[in-house]
N, C-alpha and C positions, 0 to 999 in steps of 0.2 A: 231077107232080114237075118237070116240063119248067119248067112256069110259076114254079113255086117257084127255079129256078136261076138264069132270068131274072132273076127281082126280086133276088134275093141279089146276081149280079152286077153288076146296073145302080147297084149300092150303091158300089161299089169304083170310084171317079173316075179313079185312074191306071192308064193302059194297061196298061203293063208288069205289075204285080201283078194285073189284073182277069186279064191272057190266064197268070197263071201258078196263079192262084185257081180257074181253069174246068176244069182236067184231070181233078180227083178226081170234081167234079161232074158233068161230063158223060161220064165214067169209071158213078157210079153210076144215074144216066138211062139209059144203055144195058145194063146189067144187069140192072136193075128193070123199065125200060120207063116211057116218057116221062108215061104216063099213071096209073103209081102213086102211091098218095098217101102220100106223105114220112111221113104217119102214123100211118099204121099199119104201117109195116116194123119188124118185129121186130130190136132193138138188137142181138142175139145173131147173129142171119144177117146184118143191114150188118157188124158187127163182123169174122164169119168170112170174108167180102166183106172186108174193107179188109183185112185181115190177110195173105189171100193173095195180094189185088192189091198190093201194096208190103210188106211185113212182112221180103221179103228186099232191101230200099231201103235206102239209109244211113240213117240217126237223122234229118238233116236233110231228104230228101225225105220220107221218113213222118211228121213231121211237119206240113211244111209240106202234104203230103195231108190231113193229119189238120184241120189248121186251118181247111182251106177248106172243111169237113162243117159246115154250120152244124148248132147243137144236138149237135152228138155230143161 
């Protein structure tokens, strides 16, 4: 998954947005662990995952957390 965040990142050209895009991601790399594979994590456990980890965040940070999940 580690690898997977990388590439996502190296995507996003401008600073500011790439270091504000990396929080959710390297939020779910250290929960999972680095060496998970992004594909097989059950939608329901990232989900109950992202819900805890920000679900009490205003609309716009849960959001913008949300956005930076690629695929979710």
């Amino acid at each position: 998954m580690a690898d997977a965040v990388r590439a996502f990142l190296d995507m996003i050209l401008v600073a500011n947005t790439r270091r504000g895009y990396a929080t959710a991601p390297a939020a779910l790399v250290a929960a999972f662990g680095p060496d998970s594979d992004a594909g097989l994590l059950e939608p329901e456990r990232v989900g109950g995952w992202f819900t805890f980890r920000w679900g009490d965040k205003s609309a716009q940070t849960f959001n913008v957390r949300l956005a930076a999940l690629p695929g979710m």
